[in-house]
CHARMM-style PDB file with segment names, atoms N, HN, CA, C and O in Angstrom:
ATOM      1  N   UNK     1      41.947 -36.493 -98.709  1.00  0.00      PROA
ATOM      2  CA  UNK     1      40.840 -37.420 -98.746  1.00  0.00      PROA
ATOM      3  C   UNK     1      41.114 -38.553 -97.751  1.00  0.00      PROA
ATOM      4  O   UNK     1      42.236 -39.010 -97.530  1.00  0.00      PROA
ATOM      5  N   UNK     2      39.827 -39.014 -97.099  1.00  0.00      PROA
ATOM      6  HN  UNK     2      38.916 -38.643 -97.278  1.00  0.00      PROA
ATOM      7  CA  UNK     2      39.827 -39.778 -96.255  1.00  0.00      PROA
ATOM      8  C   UNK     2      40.817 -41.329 -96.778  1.00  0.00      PROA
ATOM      9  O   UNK     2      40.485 -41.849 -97.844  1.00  0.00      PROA
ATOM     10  N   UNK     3      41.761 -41.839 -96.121  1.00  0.00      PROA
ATOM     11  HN  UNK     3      42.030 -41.416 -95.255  1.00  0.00      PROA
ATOM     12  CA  UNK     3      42.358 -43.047 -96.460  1.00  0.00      PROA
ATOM     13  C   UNK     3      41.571 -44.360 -97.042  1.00  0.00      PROA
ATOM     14  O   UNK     3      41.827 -44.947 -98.093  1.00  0.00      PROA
ATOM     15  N   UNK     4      40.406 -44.714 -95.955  1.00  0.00      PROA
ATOM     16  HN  UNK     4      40.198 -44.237 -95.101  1.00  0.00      PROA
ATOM     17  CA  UNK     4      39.350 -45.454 -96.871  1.00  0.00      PROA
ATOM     18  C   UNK     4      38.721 -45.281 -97.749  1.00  0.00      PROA
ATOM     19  O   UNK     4      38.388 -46.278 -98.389  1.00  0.00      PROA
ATOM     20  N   UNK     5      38.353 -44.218 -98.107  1.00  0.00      PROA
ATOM     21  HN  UNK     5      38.624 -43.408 -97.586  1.00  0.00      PROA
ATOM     22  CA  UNK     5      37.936 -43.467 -99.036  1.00  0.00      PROA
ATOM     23  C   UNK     5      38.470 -43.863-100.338  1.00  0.00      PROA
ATOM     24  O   UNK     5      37.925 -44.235-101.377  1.00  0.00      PROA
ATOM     25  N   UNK     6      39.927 -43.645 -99.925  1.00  0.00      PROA
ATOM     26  HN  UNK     6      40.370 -43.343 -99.081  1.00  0.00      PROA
ATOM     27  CA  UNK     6      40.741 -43.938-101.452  1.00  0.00      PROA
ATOM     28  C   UNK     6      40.909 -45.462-101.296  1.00  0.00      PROA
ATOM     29  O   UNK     6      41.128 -45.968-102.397  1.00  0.00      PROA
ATOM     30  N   UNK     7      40.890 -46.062-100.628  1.00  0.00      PROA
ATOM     31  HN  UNK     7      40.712 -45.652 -99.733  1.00  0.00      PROA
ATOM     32  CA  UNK     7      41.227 -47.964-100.639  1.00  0.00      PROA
ATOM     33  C   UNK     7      40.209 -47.996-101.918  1.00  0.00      PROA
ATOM     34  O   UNK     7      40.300 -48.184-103.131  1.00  0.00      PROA
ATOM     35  N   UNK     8      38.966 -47.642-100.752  1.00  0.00      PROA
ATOM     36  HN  UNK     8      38.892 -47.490 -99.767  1.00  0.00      PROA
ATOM     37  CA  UNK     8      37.466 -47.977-101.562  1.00  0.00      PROA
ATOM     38  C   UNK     8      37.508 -47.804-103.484  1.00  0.00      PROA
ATOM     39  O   UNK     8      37.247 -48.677-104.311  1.00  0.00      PROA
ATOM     40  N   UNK     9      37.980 -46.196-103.747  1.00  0.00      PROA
ATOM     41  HN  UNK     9      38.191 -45.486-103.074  1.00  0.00      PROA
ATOM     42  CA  UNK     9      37.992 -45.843-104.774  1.00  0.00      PROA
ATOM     43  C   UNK     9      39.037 -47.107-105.415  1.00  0.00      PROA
ATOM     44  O   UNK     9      38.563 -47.813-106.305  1.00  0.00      PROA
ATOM     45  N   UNK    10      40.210 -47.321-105.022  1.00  0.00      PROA
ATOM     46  HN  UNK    10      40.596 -46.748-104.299  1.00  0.00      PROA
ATOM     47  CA  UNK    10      41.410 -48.182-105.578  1.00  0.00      PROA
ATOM     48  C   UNK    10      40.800 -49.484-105.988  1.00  0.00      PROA
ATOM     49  O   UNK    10      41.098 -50.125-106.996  1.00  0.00      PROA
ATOM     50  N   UNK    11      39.647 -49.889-104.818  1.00  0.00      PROA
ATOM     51  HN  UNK    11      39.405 -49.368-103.999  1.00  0.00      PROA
ATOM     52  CA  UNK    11      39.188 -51.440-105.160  1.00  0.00      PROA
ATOM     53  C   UNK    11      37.967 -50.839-106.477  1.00  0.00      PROA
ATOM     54  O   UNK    11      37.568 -51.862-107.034  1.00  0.00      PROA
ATOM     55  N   UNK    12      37.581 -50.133-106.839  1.00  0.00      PROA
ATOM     56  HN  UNK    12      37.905 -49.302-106.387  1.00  0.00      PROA
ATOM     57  CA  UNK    12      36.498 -49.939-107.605  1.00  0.00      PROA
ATOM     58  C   UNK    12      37.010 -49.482-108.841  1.00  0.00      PROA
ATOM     59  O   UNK    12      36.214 -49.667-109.761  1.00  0.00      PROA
ATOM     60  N   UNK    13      38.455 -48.755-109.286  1.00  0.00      PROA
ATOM     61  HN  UNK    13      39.102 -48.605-108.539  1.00  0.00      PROA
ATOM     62  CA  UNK    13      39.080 -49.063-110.180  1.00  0.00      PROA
ATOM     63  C   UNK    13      39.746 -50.807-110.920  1.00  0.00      PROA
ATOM     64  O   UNK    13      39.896 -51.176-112.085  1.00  0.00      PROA
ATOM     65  N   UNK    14      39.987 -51.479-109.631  1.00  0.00      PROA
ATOM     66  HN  UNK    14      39.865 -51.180-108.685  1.00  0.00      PROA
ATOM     67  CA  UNK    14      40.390 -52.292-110.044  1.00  0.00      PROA
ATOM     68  C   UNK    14      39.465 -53.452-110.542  1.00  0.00      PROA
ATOM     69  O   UNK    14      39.788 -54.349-111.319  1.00  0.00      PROA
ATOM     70  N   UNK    15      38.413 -53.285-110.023  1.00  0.00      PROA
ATOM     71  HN  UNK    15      38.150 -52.556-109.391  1.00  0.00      PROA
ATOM     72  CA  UNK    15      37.086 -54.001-110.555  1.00  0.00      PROA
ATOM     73  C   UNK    15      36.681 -53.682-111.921  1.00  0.00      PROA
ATOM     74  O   UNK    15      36.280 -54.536-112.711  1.00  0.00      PROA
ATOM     75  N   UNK    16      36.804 -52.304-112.216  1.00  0.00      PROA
ATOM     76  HN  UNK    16      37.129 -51.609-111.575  1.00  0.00      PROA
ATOM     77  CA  UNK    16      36.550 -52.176-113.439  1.00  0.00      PROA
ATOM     78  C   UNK    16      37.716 -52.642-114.464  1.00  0.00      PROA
ATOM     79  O   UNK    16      37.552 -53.295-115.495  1.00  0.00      PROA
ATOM     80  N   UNK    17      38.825 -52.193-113.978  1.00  0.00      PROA
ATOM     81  HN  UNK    17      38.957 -51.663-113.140  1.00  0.00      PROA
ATOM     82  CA  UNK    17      40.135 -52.654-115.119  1.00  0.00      PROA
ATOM     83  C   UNK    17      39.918 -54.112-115.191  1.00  0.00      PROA
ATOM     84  O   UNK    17      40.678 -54.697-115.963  1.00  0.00      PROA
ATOM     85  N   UNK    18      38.887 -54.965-114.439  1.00  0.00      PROA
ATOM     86  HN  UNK    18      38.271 -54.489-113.812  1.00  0.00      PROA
ATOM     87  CA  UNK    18      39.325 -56.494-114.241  1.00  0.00      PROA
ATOM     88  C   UNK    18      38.122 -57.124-115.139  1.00  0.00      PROA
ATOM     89  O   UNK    18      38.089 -58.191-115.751  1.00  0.00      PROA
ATOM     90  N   UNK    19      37.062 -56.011-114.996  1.00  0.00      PROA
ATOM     91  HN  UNK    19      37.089 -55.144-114.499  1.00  0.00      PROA
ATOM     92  CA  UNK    19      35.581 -56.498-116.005  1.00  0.00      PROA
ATOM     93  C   UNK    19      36.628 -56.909-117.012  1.00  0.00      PROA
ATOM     94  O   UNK    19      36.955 -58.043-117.362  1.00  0.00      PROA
ATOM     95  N   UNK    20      37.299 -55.160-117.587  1.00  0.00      PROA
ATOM     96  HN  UNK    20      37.034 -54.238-117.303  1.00  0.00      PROA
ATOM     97  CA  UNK    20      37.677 -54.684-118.928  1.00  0.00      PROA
ATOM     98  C   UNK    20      38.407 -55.616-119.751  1.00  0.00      PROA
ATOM     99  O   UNK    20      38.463 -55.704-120.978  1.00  0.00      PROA
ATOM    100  N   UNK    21      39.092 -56.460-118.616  1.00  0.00      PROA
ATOM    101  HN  UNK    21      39.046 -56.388-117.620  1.00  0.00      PROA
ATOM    102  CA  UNK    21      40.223 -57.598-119.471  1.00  0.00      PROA
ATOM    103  C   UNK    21      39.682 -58.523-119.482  1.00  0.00      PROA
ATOM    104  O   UNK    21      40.184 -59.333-120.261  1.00  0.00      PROA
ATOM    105  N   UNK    22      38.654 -58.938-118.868  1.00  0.00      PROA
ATOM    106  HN  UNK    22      38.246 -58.280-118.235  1.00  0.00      PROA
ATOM    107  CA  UNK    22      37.728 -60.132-119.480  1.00  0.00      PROA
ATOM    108  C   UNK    22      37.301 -60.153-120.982  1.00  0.00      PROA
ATOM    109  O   UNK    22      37.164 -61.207-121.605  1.00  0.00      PROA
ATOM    110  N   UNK    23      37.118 -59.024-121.473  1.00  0.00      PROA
ATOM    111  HN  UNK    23      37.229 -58.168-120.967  1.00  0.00      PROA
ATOM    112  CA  UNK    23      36.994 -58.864-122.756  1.00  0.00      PROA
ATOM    113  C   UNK    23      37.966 -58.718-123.784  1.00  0.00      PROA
ATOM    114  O   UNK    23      37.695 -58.404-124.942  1.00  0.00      PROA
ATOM    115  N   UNK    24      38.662 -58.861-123.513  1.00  0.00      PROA
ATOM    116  HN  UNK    24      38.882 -59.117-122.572  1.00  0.00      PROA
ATOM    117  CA  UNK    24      40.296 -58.804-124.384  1.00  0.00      PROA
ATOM    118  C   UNK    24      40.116 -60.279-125.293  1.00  0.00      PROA
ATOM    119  O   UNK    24      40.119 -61.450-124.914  1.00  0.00      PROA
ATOM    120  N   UNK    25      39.959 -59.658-126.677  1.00  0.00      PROA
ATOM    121  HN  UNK    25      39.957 -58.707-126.984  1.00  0.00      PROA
ATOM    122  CA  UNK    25      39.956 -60.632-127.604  1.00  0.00      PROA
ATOM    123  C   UNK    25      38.611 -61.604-127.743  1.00  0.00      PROA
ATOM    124  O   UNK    25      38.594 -62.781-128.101  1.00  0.00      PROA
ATOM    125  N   UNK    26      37.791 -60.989-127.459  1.00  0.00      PROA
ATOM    126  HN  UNK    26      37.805 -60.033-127.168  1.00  0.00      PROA
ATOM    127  CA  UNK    26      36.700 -61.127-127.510  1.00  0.00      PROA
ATOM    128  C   UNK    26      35.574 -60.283-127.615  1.00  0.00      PROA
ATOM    129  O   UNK    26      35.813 -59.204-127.072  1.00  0.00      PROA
ATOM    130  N   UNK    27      34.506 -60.343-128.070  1.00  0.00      PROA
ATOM    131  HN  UNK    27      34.313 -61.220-128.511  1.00  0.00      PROA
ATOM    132  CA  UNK    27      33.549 -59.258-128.531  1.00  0.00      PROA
ATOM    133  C   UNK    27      32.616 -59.060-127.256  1.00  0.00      PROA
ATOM    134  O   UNK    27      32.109 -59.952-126.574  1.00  0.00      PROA
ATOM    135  N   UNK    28      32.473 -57.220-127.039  1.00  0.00      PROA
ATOM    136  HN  UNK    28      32.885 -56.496-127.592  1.00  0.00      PROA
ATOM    137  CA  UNK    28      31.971 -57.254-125.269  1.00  0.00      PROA
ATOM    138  C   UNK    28      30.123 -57.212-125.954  1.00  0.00      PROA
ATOM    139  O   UNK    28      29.590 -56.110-126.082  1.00  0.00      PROA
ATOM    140  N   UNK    29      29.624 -58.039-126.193  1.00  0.00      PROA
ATOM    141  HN  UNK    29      30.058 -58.934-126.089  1.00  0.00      PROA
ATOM    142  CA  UNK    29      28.194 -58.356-126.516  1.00  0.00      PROA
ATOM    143  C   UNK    29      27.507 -59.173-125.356  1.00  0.00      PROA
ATOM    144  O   UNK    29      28.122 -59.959-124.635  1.00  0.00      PROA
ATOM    145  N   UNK    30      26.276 -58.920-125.269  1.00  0.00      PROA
ATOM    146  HN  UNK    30      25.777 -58.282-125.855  1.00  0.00      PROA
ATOM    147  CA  UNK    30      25.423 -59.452-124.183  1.00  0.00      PROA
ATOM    148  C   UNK    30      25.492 -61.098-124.365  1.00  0.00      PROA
ATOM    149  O   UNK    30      25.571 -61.941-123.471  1.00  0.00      PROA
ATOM    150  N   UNK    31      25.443 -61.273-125.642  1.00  0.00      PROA
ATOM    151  HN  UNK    31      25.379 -60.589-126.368  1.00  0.00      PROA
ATOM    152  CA  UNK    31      25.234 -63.302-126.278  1.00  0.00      PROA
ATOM    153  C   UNK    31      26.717 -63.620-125.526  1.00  0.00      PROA
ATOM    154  O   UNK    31      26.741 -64.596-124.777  1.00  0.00      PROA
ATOM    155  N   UNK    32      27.688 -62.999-125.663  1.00  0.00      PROA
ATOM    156  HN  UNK    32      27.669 -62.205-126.272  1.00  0.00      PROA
ATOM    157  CA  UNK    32      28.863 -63.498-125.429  1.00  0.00      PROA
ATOM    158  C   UNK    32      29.018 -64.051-123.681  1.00  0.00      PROA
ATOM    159  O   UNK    32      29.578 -65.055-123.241  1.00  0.00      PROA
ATOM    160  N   UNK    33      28.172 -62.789-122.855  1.00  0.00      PROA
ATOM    161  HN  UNK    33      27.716 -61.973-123.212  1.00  0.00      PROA
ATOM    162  CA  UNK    33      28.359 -62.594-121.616  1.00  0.00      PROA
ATOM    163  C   UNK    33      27.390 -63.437-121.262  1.00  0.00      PROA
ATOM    164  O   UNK    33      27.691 -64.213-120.355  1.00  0.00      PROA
ATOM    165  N   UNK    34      26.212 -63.523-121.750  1.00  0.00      PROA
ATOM    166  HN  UNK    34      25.968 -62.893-122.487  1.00  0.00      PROA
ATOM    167  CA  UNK    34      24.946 -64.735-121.494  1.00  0.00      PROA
ATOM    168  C   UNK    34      25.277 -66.690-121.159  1.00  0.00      PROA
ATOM    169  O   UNK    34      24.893 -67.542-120.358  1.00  0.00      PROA
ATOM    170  N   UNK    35      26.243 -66.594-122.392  1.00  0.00      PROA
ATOM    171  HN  UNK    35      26.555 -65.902-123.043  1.00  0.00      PROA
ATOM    172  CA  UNK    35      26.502 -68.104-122.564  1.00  0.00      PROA
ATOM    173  C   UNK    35      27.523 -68.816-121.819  1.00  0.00      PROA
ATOM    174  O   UNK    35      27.588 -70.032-121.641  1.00  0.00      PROA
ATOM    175  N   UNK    36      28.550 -67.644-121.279  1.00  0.00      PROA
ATOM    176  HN  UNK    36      28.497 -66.656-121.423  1.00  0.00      PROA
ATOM    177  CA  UNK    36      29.843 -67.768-120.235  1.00  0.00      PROA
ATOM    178  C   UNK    36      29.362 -67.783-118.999  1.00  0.00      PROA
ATOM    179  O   UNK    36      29.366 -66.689-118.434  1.00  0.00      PROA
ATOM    180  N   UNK    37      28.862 -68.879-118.286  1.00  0.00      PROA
ATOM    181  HN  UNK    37      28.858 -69.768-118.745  1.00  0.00      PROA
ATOM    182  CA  UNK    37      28.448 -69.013-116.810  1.00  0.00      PROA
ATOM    183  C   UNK    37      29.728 -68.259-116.060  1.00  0.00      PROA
ATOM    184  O   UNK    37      29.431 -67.117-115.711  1.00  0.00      PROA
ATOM    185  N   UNK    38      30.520 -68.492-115.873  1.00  0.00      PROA
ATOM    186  HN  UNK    38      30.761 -69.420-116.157  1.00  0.00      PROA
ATOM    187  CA  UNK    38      31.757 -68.551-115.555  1.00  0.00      PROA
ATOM    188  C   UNK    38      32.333 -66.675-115.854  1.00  0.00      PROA
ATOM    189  O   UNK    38      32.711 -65.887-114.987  1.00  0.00      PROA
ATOM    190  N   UNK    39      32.234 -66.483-117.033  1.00  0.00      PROA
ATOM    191  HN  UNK    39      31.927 -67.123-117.737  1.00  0.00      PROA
ATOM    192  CA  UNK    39      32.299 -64.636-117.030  1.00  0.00      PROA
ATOM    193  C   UNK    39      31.157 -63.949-116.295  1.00  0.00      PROA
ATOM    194  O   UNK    39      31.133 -62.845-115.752  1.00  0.00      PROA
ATOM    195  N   UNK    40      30.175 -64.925-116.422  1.00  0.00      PROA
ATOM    196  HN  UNK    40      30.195 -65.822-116.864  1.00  0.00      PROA
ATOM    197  CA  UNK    40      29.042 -63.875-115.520  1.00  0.00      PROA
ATOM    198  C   UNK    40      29.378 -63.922-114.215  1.00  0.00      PROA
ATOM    199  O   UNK    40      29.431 -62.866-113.584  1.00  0.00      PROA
ATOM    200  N   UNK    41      29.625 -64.999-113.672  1.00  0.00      PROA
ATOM    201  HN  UNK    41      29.582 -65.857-114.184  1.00  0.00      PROA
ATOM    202  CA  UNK    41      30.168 -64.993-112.085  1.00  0.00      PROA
ATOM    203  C   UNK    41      30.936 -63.954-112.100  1.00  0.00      PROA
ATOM    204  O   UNK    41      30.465 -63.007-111.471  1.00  0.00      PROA
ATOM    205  N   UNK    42      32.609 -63.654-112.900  1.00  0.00      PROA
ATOM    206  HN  UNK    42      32.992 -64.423-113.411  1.00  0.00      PROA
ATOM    207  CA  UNK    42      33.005 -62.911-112.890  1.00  0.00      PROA
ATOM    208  C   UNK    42      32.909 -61.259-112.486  1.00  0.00      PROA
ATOM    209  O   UNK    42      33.352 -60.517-111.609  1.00  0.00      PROA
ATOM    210  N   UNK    43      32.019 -61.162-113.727  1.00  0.00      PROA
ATOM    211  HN  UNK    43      31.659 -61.764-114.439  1.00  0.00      PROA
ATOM    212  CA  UNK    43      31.374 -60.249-113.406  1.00  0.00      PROA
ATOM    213  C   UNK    43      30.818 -59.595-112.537  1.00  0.00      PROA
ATOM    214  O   UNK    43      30.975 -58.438-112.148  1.00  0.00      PROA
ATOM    215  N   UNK    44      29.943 -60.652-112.154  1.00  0.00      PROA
ATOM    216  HN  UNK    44      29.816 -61.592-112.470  1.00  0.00      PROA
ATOM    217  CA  UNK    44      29.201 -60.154-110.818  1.00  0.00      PROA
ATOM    218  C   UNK    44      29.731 -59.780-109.932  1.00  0.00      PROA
ATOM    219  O   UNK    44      29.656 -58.652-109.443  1.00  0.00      PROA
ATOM    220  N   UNK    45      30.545 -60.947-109.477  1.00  0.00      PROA
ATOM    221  HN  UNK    45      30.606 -61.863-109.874  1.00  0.00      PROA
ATOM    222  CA  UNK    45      31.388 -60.638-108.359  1.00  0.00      PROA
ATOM    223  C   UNK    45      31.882 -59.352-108.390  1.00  0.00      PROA
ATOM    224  O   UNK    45      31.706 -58.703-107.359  1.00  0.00      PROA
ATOM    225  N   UNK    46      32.598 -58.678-109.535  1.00  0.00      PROA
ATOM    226  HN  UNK    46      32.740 -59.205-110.373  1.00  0.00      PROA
ATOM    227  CA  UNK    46      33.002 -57.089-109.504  1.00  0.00      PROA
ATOM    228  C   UNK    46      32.376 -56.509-109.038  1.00  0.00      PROA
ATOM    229  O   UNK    46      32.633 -55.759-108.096  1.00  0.00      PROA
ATOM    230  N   UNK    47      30.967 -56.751-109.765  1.00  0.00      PROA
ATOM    231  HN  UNK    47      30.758 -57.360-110.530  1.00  0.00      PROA
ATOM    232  CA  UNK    47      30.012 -55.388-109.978  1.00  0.00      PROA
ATOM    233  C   UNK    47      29.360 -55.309-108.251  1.00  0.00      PROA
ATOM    234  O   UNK    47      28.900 -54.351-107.630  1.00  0.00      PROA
ATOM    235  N   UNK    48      29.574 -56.845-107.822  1.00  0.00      PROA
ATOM    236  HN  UNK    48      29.947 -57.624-108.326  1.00  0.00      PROA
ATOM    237  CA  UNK    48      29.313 -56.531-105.960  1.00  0.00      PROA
ATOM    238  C   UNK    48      30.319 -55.715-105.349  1.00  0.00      PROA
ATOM    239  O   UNK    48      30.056 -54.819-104.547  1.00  0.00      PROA
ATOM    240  N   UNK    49      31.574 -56.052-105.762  1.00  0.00      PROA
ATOM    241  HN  UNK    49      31.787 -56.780-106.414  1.00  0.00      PROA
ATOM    242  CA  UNK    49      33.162 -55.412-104.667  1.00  0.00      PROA
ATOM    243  C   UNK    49      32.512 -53.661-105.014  1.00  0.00      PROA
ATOM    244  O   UNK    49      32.413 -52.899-104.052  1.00  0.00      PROA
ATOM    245  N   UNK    50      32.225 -53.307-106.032  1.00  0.00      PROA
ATOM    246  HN  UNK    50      32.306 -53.926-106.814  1.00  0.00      PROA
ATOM    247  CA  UNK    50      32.146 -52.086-106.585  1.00  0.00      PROA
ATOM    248  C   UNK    50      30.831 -51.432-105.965  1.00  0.00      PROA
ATOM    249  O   UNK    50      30.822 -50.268-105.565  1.00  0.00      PROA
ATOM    250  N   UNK    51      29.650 -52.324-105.915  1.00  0.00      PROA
ATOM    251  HN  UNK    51      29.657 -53.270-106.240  1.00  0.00      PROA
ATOM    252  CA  UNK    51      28.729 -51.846-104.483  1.00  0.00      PROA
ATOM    253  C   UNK    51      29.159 -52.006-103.429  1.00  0.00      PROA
ATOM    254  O   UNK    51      28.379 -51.532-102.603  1.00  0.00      PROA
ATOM    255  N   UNK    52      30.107 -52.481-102.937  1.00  0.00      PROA
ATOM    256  HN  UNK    52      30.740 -52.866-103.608  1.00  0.00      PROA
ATOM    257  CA  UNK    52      30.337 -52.428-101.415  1.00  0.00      PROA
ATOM    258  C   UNK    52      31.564 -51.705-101.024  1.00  0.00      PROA
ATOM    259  O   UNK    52      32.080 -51.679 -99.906  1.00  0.00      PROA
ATOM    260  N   UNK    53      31.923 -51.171-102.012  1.00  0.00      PROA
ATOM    261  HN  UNK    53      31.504 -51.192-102.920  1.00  0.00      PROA
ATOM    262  CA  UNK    53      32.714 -50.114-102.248  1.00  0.00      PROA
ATOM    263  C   UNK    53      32.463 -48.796-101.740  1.00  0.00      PROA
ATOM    264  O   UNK    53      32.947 -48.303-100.721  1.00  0.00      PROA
ATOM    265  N   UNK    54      31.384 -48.095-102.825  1.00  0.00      PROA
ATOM    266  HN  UNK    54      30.991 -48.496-103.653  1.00  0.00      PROA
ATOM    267  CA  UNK    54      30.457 -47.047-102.626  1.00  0.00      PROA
ATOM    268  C   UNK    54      29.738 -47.175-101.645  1.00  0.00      PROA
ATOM    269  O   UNK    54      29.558 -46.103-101.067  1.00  0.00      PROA
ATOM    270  N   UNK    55      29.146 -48.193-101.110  1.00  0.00      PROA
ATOM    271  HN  UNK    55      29.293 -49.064-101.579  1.00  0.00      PROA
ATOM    272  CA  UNK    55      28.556 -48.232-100.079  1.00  0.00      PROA
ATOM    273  C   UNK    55      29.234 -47.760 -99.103  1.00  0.00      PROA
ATOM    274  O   UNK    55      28.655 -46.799 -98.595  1.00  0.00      PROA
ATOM    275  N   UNK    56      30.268 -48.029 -98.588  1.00  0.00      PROA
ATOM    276  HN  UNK    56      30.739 -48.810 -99.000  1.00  0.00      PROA
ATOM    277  CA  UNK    56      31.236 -48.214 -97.439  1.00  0.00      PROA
ATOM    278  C   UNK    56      32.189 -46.544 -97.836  1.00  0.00      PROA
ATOM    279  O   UNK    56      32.889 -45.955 -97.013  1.00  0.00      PROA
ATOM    280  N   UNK    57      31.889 -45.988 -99.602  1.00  0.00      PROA
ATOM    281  HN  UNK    57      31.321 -46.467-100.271  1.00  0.00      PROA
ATOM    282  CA  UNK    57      32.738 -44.420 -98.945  1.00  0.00      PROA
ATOM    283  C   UNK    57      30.945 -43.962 -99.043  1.00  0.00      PROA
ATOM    284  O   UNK    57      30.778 -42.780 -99.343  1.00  0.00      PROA
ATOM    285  N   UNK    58      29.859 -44.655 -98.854  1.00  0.00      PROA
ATOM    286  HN  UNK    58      29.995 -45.615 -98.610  1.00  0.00      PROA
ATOM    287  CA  UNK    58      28.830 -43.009 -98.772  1.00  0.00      PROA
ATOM    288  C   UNK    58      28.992 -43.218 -97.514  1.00  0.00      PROA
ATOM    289  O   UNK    58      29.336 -42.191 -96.929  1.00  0.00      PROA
ATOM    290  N   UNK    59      28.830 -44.600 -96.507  1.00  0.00      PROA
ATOM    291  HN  UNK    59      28.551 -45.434 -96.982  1.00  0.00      PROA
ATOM    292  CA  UNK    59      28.868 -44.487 -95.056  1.00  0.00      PROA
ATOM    293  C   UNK    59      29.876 -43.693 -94.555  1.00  0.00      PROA
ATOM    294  O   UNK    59      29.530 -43.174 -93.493  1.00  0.00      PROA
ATOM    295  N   UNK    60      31.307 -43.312 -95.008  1.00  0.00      PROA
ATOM    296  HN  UNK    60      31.588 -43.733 -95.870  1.00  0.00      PROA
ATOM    297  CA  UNK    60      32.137 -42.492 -94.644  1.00  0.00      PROA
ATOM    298  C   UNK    60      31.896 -40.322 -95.133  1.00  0.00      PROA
ATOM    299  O   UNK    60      32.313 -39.236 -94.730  1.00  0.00      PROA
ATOM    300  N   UNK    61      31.117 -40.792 -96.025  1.00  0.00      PROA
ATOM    301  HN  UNK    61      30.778 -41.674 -96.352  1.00  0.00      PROA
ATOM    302  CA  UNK    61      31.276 -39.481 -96.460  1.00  0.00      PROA
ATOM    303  C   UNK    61      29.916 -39.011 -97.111  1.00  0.00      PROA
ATOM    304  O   UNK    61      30.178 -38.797 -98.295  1.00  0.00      PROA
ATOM    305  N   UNK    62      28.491 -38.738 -96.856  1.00  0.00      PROA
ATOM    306  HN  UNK    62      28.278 -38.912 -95.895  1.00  0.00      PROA
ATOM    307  CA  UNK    62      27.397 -39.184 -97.346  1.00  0.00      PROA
ATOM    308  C   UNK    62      27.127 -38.216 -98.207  1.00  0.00      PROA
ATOM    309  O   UNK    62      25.996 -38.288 -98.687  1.00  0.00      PROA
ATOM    310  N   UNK    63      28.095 -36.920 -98.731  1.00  0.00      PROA
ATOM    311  HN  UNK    63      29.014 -36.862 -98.341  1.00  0.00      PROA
ATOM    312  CA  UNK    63      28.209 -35.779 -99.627  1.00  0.00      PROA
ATOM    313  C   UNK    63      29.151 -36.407-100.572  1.00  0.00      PROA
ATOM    314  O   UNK    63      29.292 -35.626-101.513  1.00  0.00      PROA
ATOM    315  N   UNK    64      29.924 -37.572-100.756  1.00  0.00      PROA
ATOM    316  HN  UNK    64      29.809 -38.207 -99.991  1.00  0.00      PROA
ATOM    317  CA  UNK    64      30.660 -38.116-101.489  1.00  0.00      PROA
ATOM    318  C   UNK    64      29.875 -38.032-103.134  1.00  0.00      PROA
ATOM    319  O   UNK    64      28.926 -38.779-103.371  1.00  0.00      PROA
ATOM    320  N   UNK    65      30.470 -36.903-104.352  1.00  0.00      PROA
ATOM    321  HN  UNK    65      31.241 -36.297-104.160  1.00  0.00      PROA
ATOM    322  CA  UNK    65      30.349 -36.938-105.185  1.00  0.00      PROA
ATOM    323  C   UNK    65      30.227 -38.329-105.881  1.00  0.00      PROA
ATOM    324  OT1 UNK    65      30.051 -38.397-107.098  1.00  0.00      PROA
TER     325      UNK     65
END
């Protein structure tokens, strides 16, 4: 597999493992995520690295499962 390919995949794991521990010890509910300005930034910010992720392996690979 293409080397960027896997960066890409590596940064889009790690976005998700990074949502996932935001929620550690805390309940993953929408009220919770609503009222945390500050987790939603969080968030977001992932959920962008993780589109520009995929973006950048379909531009490499546009059959990319």
């Amino acid at each position: 597999m293409n080397e960027k390919v896997l960066k890409c995949l590596y940064d889009i794991k790690c976005s998700i493992e990074e949502i996932h521990s935001f929620f550690i010890g805390r309940q993953q509910r929408f009220d919770e995520y609503a009222k945390d300005i500050i987790l939603k930034r969080a968030i977001e910010r992932n959920l962008e690295i993780i589109g520009e992720a995929m973006s950048s392996i379909l531009k490499i690979d546009s059959e990319f499962p």
